[in-house]
C-alpha positions in Angstrom: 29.4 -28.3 5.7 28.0 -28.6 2.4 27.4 -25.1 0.1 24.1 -24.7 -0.7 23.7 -24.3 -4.7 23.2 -20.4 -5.4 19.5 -20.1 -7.4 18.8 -17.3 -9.2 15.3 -15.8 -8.2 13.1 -13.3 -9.6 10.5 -11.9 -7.8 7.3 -9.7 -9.3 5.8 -8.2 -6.5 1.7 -7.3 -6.9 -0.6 -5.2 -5.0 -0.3 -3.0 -2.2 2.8 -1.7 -0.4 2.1 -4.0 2.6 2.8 -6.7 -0.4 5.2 -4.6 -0.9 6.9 -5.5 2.3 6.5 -9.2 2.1 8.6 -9.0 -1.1 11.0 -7.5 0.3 11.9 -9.7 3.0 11.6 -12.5 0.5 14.2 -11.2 -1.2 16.1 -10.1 2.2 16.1 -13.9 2.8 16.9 -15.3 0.0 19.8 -12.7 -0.5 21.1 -13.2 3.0 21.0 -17.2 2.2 23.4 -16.8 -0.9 20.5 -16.4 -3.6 20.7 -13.8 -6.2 18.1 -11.5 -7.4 18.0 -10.7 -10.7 15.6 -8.5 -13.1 14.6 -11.0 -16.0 12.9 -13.9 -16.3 15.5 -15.6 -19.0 18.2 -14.8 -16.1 16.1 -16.6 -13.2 16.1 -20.7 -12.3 13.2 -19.4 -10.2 10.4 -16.5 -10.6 8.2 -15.4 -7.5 5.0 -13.9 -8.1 3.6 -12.1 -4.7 0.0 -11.8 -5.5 -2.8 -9.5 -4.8 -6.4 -11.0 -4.4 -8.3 -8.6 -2.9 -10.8 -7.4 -5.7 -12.0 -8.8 -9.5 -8.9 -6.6 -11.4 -6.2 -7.3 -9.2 -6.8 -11.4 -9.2 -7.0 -10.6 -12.9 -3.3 -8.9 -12.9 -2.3 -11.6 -11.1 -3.6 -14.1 -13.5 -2.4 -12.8 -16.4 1.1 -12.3 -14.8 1.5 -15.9 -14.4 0.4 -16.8 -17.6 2.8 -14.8 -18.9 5.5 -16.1 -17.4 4.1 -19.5 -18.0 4.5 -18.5 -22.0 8.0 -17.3 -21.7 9.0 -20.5 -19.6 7.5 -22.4 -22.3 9.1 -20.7 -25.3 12.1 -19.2 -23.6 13.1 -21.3 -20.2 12.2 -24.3 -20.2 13.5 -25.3 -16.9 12.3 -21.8 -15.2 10.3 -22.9 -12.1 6.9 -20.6 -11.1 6.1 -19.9 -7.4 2.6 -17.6 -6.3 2.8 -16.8 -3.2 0.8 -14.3 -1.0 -2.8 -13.7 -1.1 -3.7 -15.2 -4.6 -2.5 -18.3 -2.9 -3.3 -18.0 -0.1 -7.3 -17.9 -1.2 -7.5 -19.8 -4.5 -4.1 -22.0 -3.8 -5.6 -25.4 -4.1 -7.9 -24.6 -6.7 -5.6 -22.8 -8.8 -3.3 -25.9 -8.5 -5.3 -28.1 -10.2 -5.9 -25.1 -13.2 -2.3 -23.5 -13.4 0.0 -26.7 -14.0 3.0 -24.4 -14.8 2.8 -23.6 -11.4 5.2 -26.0 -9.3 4.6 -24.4 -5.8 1.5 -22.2 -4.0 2.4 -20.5 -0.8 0.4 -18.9 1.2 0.8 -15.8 2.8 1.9 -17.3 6.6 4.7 -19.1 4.3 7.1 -15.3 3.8 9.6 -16.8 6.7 9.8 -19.9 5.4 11.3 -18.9 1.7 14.6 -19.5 1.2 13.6 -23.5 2.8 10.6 -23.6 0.0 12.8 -22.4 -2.7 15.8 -24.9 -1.4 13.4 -27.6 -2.2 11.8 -27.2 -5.3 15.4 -26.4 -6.6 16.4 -29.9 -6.1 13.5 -31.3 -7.2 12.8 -32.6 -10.9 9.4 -31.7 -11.4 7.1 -31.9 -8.0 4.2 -29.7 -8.4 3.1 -28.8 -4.4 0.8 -26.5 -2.2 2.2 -25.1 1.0 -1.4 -22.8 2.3 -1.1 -22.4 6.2 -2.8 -20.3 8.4 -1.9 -16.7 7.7 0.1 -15.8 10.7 3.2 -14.4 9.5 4.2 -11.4 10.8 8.0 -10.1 10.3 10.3 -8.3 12.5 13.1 -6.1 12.8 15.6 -9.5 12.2 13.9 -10.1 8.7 16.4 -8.5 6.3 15.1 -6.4 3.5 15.9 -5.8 -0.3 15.5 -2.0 -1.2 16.1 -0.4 -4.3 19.5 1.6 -3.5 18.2 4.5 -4.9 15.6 4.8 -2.7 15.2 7.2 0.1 11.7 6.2 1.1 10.4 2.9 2.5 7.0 1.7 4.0 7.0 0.2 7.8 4.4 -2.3 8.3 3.3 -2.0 11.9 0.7 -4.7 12.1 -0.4 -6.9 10.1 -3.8 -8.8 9.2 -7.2 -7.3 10.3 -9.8 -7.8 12.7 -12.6 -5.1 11.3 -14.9 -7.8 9.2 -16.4 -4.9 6.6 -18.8 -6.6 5.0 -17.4 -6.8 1.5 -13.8 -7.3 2.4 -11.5 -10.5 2.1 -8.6 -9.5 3.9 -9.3 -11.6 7.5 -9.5 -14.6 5.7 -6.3 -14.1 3.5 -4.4 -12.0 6.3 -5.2 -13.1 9.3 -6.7 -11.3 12.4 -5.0 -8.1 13.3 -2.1 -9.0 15.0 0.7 -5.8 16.2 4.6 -5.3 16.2 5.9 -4.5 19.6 7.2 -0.9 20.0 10.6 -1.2 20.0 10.6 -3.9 17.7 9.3 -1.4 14.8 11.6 1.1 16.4 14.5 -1.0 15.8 13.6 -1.4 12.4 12.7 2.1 12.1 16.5 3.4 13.1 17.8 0.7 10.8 16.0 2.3 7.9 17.4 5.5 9.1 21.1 4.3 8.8 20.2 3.1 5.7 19.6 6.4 3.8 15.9 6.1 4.1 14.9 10.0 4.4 10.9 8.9 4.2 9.1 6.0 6.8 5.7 5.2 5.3 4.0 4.3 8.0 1.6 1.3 6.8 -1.1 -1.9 8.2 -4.6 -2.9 7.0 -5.0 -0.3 9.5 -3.1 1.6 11.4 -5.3 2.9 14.1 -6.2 -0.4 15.5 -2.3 -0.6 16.5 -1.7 -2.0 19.6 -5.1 -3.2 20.6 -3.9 -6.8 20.7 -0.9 -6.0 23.3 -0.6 -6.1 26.5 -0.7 -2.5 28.1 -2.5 -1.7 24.8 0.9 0.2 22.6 -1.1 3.8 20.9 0.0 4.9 17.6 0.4 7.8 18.7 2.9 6.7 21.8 4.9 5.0 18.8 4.8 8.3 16.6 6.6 10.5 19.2 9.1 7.8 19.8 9.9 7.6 16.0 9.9 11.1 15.4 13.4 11.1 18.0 15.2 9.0 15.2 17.7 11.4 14.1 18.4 11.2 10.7 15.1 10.3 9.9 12.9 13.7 8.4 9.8 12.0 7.4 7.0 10.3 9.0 3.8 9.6 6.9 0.9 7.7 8.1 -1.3 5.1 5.2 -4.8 3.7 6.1 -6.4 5.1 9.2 -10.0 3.8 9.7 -12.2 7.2 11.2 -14.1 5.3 13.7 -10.5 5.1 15.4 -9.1 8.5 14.8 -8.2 10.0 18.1 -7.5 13.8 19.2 -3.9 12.4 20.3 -3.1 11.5 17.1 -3.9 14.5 15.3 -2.3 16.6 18.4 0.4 14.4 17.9 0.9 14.8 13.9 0.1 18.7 14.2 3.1 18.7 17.2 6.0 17.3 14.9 8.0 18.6 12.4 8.6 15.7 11.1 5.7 13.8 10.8 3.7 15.0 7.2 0.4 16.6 7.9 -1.0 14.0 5.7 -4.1 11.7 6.9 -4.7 9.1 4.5 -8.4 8.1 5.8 -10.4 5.5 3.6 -14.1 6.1 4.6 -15.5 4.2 1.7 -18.9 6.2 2.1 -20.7 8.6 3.7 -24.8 7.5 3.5 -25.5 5.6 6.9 -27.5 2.6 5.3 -24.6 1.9 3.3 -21.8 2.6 6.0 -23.8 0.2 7.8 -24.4 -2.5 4.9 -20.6 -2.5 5.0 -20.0 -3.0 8.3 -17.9 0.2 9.1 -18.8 0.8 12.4 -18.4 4.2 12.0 -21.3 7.0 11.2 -22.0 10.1 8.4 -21.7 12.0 11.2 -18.5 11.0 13.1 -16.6 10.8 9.5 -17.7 14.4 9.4 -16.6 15.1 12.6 -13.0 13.4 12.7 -12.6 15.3 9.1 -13.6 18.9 10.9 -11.4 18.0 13.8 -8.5 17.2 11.4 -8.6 20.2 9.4 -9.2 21.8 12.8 -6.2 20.4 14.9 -3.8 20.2 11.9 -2.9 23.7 9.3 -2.4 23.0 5.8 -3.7 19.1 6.2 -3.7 17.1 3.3 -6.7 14.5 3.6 -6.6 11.9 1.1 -9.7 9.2 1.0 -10.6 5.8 -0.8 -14.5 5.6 -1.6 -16.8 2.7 -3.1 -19.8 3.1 -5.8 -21.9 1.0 -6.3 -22.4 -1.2 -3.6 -25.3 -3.4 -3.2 -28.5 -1.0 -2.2 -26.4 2.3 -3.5 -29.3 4.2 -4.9 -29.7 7.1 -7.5 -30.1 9.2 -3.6 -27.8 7.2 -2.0 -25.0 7.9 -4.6 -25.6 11.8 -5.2 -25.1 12.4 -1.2 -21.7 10.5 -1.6 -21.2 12.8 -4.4 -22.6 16.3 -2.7 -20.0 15.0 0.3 -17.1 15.1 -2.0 -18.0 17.9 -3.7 -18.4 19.8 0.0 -15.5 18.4 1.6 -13.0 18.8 -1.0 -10.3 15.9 -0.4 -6.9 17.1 -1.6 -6.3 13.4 -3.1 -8.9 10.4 -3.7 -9.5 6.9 -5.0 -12.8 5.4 -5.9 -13.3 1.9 -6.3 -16.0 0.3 -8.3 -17.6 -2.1 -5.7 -16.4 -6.1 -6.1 -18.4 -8.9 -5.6 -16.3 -11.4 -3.5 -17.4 -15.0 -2.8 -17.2 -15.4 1.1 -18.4 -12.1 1.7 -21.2 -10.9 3.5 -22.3 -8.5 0.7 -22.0 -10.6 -2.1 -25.2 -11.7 -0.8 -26.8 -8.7 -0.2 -29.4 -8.0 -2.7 -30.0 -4.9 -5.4 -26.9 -5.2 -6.6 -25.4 -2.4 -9.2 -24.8 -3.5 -13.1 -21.0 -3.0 -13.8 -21.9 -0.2 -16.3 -23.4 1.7 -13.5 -20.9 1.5 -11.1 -18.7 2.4 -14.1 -21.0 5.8 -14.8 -20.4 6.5 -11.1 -17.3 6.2 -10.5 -16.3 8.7 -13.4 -18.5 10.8 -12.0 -17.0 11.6 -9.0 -13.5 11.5 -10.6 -14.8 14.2 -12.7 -15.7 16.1 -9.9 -12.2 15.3 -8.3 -10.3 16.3 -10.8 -11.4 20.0 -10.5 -11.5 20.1 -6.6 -7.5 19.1 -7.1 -7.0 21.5 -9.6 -8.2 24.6 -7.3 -6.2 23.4 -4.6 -3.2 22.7 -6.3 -3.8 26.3 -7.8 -3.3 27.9 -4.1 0.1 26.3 -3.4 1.7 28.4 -6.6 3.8 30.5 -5.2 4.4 28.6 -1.5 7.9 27.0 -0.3 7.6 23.2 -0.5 9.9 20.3 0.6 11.1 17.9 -2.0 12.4 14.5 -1.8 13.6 14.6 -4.7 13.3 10.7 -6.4 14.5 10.2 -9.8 15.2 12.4 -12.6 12.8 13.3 -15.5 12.7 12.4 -19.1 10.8 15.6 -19.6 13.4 18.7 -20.9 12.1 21.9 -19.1 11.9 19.5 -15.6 15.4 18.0 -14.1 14.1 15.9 -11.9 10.8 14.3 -10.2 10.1 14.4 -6.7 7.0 14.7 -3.9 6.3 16.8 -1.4 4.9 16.3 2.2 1.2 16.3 0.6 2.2 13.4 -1.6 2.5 10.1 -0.8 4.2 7.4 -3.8 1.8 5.9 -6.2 -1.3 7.2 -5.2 -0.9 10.7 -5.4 0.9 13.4 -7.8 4.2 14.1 -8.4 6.1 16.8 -8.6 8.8 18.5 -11.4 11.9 20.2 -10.2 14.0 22.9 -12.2 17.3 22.8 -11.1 20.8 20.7 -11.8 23.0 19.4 -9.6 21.1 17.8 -6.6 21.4 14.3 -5.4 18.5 11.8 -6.0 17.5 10.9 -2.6 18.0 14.5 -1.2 15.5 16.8 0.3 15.9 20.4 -1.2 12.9 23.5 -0.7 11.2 24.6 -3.8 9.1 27.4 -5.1 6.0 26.2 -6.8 5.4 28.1 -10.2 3.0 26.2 -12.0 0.4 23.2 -11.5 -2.1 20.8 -12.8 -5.0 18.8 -11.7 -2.7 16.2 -10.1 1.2 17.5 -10.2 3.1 20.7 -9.4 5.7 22.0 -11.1 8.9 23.8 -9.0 12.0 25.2 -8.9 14.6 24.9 -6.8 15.5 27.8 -4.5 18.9 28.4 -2.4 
């Protein structure tokens, strides 16, 4: 049998941790198949660029990433060949073909499976410039090998995949698909082969994550899925990413508040809290019920942290319209939050709506409330100095008085704060208990206690 040629691949992964995911089973594949992965560009006969295209700034990153590769093949590696794949592609693939010669190969996001066969061919090739965008129905399993970071001890679990919610100003149907769910024991599996892996943290992770199971037969709950997890043994740490509220069920928080295990942390994206504009936006969720599922959280759940995603200046967001956004912020008092300057998006339903907010308004307001945020974090950061945390302790820090830097149950990666240890001698990828001492609007600060 003949030896396939080894091709050495670099891959730039973009976007959001279900991205995330795809990479990594690119990289599982391509591994598996005898394909090195390597970490620069002058190293690689092939670079991958997993794209983001879900508003104006991250199709920009993603631009500007592939131009930039597209200077150092030009300058630096001439015979480096350029895949995008994922959702850039997967939406602007054949247009972007005819702009981004560099480019020799667009796939789609329903092309993650096929890699190591895609890569294979353009390998061989001379110079064939093609465009692989089918429908975007991928969705991985427990037998799709994985590339993690070794010093990792946290990893995200996608659970489904696509979405069926149609908000009003949202692309990800048409780039992801319809909401389509892993079986149970599928994502079980893969959740006990995380555990044997090291992996101390499973980030539990869809487009959204209570709509799991609707598409099953017998109708799988999260919640169902949760208890089963939390019987993994060596796992500690169960957190939960993207929950819509007009899904959010007493089980599940009963079932979060039950287990030791899984971090009272309820990452819930309402996007707003006026009615006109929940319904502009297709939410299919009210002022009031948000308000409700937030009471019965707090409620149901001690010591909750609630973090939220919100969106200024969408079409018809009046001067009234914004300030009860901002009063609801202000009274709720969300331990972590994102705001995100609305996006026009061709193909949407609001990019059509009318009174549309100038990007210097939108601007205004989204400093605004990250303002306001700022000092809500800050007070409650303030009343966890002196408390007993749990770190996972992640990498260590470049800052003297701090050994190492870590997060605790109320953080999850990237989004949130982080938080400073004092004390030598512990193991990256360990979980150790730590007495807060100090704080600021975002971080804490900690030491180590025996």
């Amino acid at each position: 049998m003949k030896k396939t040629k080894q091709i050495k691949v670099r891959i730039i992964s973009l976007g959001c941790p279900k991205n995330l995911i795809d990479s990594e089973v690119m990289g599982g594949l391509l591994n598996q198949s005898g394909h090195p992965l390597v970490e620069k560009h002058d190293e690689a006969d092939i670079a991958i660029v997993n794209t983001c295209a879900f508003i104006n700034p991250a199709k920009e990153e993603a631009i500007e990433t592939i131009l930039t590769l597209a200077k150092e093949k030009k300058h630096n590696n001439p015979n480096l060949k350029i895949v995008v794949a994922g959702c850039l592609a997967q939406r602007y693939g054949r247009e972007l073909f005819t702009h981004m010669p560099e480019v020799d190969l667009f796939i789609g996001t329903g092309e993650v499976g096929n890699i190591v066969h895609h890569i294979n061919r353009i390998s061989r090739q001379k110079r064939q410039r093609t465009s692989v965008i089918t429908k975007p129905d991928f969705l991985m399993n427990h037998q799709h090998p994985r590339i993690l970071s070794p010093a990792t001890a946290s990893a995200y679990l996608k659970i489904s995949d696509g979405c069926s919610n149609h908000c009003s100003y949202c692309v990800i149907p048409s780039i992801r698909g319809k909401a389509r769910s892993r079986r149970p024991d599928d994502i079980l599996l893969e959740a006990e082969m995380l555990a044997q892996r090291g992996i101390k943290e499973v980030i539990i992770t869809a487009q959204d994550i209570t709509n799991y199971g609707q598409d099953l037969k017998g109708r799988a709950r999260l919640s169902g899925l949760l208890k089963d997890m939390a019987k993994i043994k060596d796992l500690q740490w169960i957190r939960l990413l993207y929950a819509h509220s007009a899904r959010i069920t007493t089980d599940l928080l009963e079932t979060i508040a039950a287990s030791e295990k899984i971090c009272r942390y309820l990452d819930l994206p309402i996007q707003h809290i006026d009615d006109d504009i929940l319904k502009a936006m297709n939410r299919k969720v009210t002022a009031a019920k948000i308000k409700k599922v937030i009471s019965q959280a707090k409620g149901i759940i001690p010591g909750v942290a609630l973090r939220t995603s919100l969106i200024v200046g969408f079409p018809g967001e009046t001067p009234t319209r914004f300030n009860r956004l901002l009063d609801f912020v202000n009274e709720t008092k969300f331990d972590h939050l994102g705001v995100f300057t609305y996006s026009k998006e061709e193909g949407t339903k609001a990019a059509n709506l009318k009174q549309q907010v100038s990007e210097k308004e939108k601007q205004r307001r989204r400093e605004t409330i990250m303002n306001e945020q700022a000092a809500i974090s800050a007070a409650i950061n303030k009343t966890l100095i002196g408390k007993i945390q749990e770190i996972l302790i992640e990498e260590k820090s470049d800052r003297g008085d701090y050994h190492y830097i870590g997060r605790c149950r109320r953080q999850a990666p990237e989004i949130d704060g982080v938080t400073y240890i004092k004390g030598s001698n512990s193991l990256i990828g360990s979980i150790v208990k730590c007495k807060i001492t100090a704080v600021d609007e975002y971080d804490l600060f900690g030491e180590i206690i025996n």
